[in-house]
C-alpha positions, 0 to 999 in steps of 0.5 A: 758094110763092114763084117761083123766082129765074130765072136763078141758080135758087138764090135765091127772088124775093120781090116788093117793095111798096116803093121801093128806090132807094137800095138799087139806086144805082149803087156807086163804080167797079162794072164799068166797066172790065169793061163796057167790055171787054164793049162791044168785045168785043160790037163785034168779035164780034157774031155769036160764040159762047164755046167752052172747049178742053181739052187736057192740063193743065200743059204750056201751049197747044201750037202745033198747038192754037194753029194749030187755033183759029186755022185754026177761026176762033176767037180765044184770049181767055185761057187755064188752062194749070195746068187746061188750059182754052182760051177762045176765041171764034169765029163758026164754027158749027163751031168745037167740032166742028173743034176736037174733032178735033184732036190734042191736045184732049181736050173743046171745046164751046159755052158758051151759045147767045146770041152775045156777049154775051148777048141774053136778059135775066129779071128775077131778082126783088127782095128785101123790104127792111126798112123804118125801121119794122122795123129801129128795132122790131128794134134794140128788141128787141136785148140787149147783144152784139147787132147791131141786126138780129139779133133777126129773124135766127132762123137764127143760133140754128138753126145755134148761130152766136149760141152760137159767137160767144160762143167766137169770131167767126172768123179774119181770116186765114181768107177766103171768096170768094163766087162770084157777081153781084158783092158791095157792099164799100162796105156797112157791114156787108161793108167792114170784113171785105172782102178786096179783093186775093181780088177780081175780076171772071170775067165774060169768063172772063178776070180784070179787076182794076179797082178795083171791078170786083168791084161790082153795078150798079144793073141788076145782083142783089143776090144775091151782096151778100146772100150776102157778107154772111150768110157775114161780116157784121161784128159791128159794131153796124149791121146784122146778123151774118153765121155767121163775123163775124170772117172775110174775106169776097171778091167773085168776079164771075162773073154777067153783067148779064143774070144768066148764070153761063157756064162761062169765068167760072166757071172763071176764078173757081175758078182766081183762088180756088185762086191767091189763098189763099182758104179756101172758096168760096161758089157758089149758082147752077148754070152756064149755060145747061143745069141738067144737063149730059149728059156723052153730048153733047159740047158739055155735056161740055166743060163739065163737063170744065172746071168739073170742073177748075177747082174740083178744082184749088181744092180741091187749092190748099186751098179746100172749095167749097160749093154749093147744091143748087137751088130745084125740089123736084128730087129729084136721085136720082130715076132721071129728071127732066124739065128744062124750063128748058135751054137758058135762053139759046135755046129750051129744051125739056121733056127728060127726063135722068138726074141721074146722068150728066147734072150740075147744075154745080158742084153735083154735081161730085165734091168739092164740098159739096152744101147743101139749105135748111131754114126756120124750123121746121128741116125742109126748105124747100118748094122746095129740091132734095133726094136720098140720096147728093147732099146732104151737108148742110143749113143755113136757106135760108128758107121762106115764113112760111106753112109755117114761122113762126119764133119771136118776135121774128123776124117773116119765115120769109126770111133777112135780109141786106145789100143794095146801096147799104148796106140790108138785106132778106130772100131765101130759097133754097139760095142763102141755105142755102149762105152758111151751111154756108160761115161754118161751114166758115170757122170749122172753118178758123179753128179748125184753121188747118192742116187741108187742104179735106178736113179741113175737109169731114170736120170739117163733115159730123162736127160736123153735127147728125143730122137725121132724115127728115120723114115724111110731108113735107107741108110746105103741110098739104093731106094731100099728100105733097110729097117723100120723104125716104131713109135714116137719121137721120145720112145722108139725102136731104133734111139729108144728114149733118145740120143744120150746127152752127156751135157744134161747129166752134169747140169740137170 
């Protein structure tokens, strides 16, 4: 099995034997402002740490807390009064303690452990992009109707997204935000559906809305471009398609260059979301720096406190936030797994944690749609997370093309997508399972203009195709079994409801 994508864990890193130069060239405008912003931030507060406060939701930030923060050392950055979420910065290692004594506050804790801004930095891997080779052999193989690349997108046709098309491509009254590394709207594939008023970047936890700065830089992922386009990729003859080709398809930057998800940006993500219309919103990452977060330590449940705020208050604005389950072959049941990899921005030590009261975020928040990865053979993914009563739905996420070969003329068991700069490659992971399940809740949307989030997640889960367990799972055919799989054909632990149907959300 491919390694796993370090720092958003939601995507597989799939190694390059080519030069991508132009696919990683820096974009027009990409950040500068909110890089500058970081640069005298990182000046003025060299030895800080980022905190979130949460007081009572709706009634602004009262004196005596303001006094606090201040007395405490700390500096208010910016703050959710609708959620009640403060963000502050401070070089006082006791700040989330003082702060917790407070009257008035309900949770305070830490947001990472590397000072501001983040020292730790991981490769996150490139993606295979396509060579001219592979895409004049591709536009051969498409029929009328077609975009050039769609012949290697064999995970269309596993979710029905080709027969839906046929019906409709999607409302452009209908936007998805993708919550992520940033999203190339200069791509072809991504600009003509680009919602660019839904944009912004979270990056300091405090919205920034230059022109661009929703963009990657060249040091930056692709994640969030290949995520943007599977979700909307236009239906333009360039390229390939994406599940919901006539919907608009925003970018909500919340990563940082070194590819840390911390909670500030997270939460200005879901709130900017939640005030800008958007209909759904894409997550494939887990928020920084613990892949669980253990409610019994209360630096960890400040954070899910307020991520539990921000995307509830999404919801309740009208947006289904979808999420992907993770890439571990965790499964998220289990009465204990060990978690290696937290904190992912200090020193991170084996501990053992119980996935019920210890949450992978926004993952497993209440509300939100939890995603698991299928391959090209329709089971799931050898990497992907799993867990009865957790998983809600499946969806392609790619696999390696050793354990699933999908049917001729596709060629890569990985999903193929847009990349920066205006190329296109394959990723795998949840991350790519996700972007899916969004298109099709998109085009439940477009369908049912009027239907609120929960409609929405009804109609999604109901339209899913049951899928029942693989078992025995030996997905690498060594006589192992690699995972189990609980429950019935129509609700289980590793396809949830089902395998998403994008033909039945446009027809039922």
């Amino acid at each position: 099995m491919t390694a796993p994508y370090k720092r958003s864990r939601r995507a597989i890193a799939i190694p390059l034997g080519m030069a991508t130069a132009t696919a990683l060239a820096f974009l027009p405008n990409a950040t500068a402002s909110a890089q500058e912003a970081a640069q005298q931030v990182a000046a003025a507060d060299a030895t800080s740490l980022s905190y979130v406060v949460n007081v009572r939701p709706g009634h602004g930030i009262s004196a005596s807390v303001k006094k606090a923060v201040a007395e405490a050392g700390g500096t208010i950055v910016t703050s959710y009064d609708q959620i009640g979420v403060i963000v502050v910065h401070s070089s006082n290692a006791d700040f989330a303690k003082t702060m917790r004594g407070v009257h008035g506050v309900e949770s305070a804790g830490n947001t990472r452990n590397a000072p501001l801004p983040a020292q730790s930095t991981t490769d996150v891997g490139t993606p295979k992009a396509l060579t001219a080779q592979q895409e004049k052999a591709a536009s051969a193989e498409a029929v009328d109707g077609q975009d050039p690349l769609e012949p290697l997108q064999w995970d269309l046709p596993a979710i029905k997204a080709d027969k839906a098309h046929e019906k409709t491509l999607g409302s452009s009254k209908v936007t998805v935000a993708v919550i992520d590394t940033g999203v190339d709207d200069t791509h072809p594939d991504i600009a003509p559906n680009f919602d660019r008023d839904a944009s912004v970047n979270c990056v300091s936890g405090k919205p920034d809305t230059a022109d661009g700065a929703w963009r990657p830089t060249a040091a930056e992922s692709p994640h969030g471009t290949h995520v943007a386009g599977e979700i909307a990729g236009a239906k333009n003859g360039v390229g390939i398609t994406g599940v919901a080709p006539g919907v608009k398809v925003a970018g909500i930057k919340v990563a940082t260059t070194a590819g840390y998800f911390y909670t500030e940006a997270v939460v200005c993500g879901f709130v900017w979301a939640a005030e800008h219309g958007v209909d759904v919103t894409n997550n494939s990452y887990y928020t920084d720096p613990w892949y669980f977060n253990c409610k019994d330590d209360p630096d960890q449940k400040a954070l899910v406190d307020a991520i539990t705020r921000a995307s509830r208050y999404a919801e309740k604005k009208g947006a289904v936030n979808v999420a992907a389950a993770g890439n571990e072959s965790y499964d998220l049941a289990a009465d204990s797994i060990t978690d290696p990899v937290s904190p992912n921005d200090g020193t991170p030590s084996d501990r053992v944690i119980d996935p019920s009261k210890c949450y992978d975020i926004p993952t497993q928040l209440p509300g939100v749609v939890t995603v698991a990865a299928t391959g090209a053979k329709g089971i799931k993914s050898s990497f992907s997370n799993y867990g009865l009563g957790v998983i809600d739905i499946a969806a392609p996420g790619g696999d390696s093309t050793r354990y699933q070969t999908p049917a001729p003329p596709a060629t890569s068991g990985l999903i193929l997508g847009p990349l920066p700069g205006g190329t296109w490659g394959y990723m795998a992971g949840t991350s790519m399972a996700t972007p899916h399940v969004a298109g099709v809740a998109a085009l439940i949307k477009s369908t049912h203009p009027h239907a609120p989030a929960a409609l929405v997640k009804a109609l999604l889960y109901a339209e899913a195709d049951a899928t029942p367990c693989t078992d025995p799972y030996d997905i690498d055919s060594d006589g192992k079994v690699d995972a189990v799989c609980e429950g019935p054909k129509n609700y289980n632990g590793f396809y949830g409801w089902g395998t998403a149907d994008a033909l039945d959300a446009v027809t039922k």
